[in-house]
N, C-alpha and C positions, 0 to 999 in steps of 0.2 A: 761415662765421662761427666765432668762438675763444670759447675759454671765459671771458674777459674779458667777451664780451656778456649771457651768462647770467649772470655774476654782478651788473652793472650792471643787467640786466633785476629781479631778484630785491630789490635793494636798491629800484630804485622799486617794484616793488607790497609791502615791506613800510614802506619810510617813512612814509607816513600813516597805519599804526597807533597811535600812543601817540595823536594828534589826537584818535582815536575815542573815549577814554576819556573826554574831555568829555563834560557833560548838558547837555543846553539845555532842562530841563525843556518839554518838550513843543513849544517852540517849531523852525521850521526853523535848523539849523546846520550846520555839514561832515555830518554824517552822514547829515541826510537830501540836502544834495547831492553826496554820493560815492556816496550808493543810487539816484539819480533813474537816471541810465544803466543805472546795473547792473540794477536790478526791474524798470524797465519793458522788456518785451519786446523791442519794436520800436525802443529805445534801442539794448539788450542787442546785437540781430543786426547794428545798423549800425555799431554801436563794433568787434565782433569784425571786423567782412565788410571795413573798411579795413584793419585789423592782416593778415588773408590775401590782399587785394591786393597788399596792398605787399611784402611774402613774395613772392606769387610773381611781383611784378615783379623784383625783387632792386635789388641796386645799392646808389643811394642813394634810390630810392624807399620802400626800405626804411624812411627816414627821414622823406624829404619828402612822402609825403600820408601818416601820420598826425601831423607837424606841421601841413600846410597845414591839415588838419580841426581840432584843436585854437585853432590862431589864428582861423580862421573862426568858428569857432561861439563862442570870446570875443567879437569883434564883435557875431555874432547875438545875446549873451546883452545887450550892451548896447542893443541895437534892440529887442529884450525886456522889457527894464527901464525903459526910457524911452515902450515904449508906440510906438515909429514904427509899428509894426506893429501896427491894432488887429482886424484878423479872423485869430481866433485857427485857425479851419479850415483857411486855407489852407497857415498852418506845418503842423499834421496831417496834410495831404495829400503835403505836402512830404519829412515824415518817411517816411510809408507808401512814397510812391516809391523814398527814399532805400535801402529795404530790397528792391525786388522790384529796382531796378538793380543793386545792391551785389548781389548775390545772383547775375543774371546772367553778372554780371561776371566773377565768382569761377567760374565756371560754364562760361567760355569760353576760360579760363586763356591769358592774356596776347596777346590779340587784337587787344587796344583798345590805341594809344597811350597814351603815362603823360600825355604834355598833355592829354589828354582829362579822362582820370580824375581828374588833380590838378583841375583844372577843375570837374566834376561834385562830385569830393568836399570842394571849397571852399565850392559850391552847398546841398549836403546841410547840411555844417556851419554853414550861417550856418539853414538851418530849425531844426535838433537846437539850439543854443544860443539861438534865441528863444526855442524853448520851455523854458529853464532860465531864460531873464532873465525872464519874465514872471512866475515865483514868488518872484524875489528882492525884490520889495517884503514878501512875507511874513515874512522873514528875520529869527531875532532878531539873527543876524549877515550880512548881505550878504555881507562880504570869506568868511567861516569858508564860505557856504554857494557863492560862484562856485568857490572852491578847491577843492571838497570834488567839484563836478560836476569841474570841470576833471582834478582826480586820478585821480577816477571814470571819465572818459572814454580818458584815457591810460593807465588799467592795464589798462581792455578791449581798445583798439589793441594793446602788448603781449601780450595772451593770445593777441590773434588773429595778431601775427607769430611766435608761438610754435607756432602752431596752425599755419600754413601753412607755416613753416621743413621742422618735419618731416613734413610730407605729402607736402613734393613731393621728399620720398627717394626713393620709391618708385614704379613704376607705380600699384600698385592702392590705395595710400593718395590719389594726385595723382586719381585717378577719383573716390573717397572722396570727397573735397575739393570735387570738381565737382559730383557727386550732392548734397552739403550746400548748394554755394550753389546747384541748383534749389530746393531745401527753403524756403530761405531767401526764393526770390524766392514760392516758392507763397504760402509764412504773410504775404508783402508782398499780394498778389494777394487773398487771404482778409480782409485787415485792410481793404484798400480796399473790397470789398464791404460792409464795416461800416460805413463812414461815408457811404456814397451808400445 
């Protein structure tokens, strides 16, 4: 990768700054959803664990699943919003999964074919984006607050292809790496015990 990429990486996670300086007096808008991914945990682990797959798929994987999860979970945020989906548990459970697979995955470092994965994390993102569509009736902006997830989501995918770029320099960082997404799939494993 050239330094061209870092700079393009750098320019999108500082672009939705000046956004932020809006108030939406108390109501939801970009900023509470550019934080829904980022605060919540189990968000948090499944946005990075795509950006380190696809790292260390390389290629153009590099590209295309954390696109494919991006468009997906737009979908899911309108199946969301719309309510097709009215038991809210089993998106939860779908989430929790999405973190002890991703986790594994990362874990097994490039075992799994990319159809698969791309696959899975199409699956993953359409549960991660019900559960943003489902707050967007709350919204004092809808459009401010899908945006605001969606930016949200796509700066964690870049951290984590940033996260996995340079890990797998090295041996002992690339084990690093592996060790992290055990981590990753245990706090999945933990969090599912919380809801059963």
């Amino acid at each position: 990768m050239n330094k061209n990429f870092f700079i393009f990486l750098t320019c999108l996670l500082v672009y939705p700054l000046p956004v932020l300086a809006h108030s939406f007096t108390g109501r939801i808008g970009f900023y509470d959803g550019i934080s829904h991914p980022v605060l919540g945990l189990d968000h948090f682990l499944a946005m990075v664990s795509v950006g380190i797959l696809s790292a260390q798929i390389g290629g153009k994987a590099i590209w295309t699943v954390p696109a494919t999860f991006v468009s997906i979970m737009t979908i899911g945020g309108l199946f969301g919003f719309f309510l097709i989906i009215y038991e809210f548990f089993f998106v939860e459970v779908g989430i929790v999964f999405s973190v002890i697979l991703l986790g594994f995955a990362i874990s097994i470092d490039k075992k799994i074919p990319t159809k698969i994965i791309i696959f899975f994390v199409g699956i993953f993102g359409f549960f991660h984006g019900t559960a943003h569509g489902i707050e967007v009736p709350a919204a004092a902006n809808p459009l401010l607050f899908v945006l605001g997830f969606i930016c949200g989501t796509t700066a964690l995918h870049l951290f984590g292809v940033a996260i996995g770029y340079f890990s797998i320099k090295t041996a002992i960082s690339s084990v690093l790496l592996r060790l992290t997404g055990i981590s990753f799939a245990i706090y999945g494993i933990y969090l599912l015990t919380q809801i059963f």
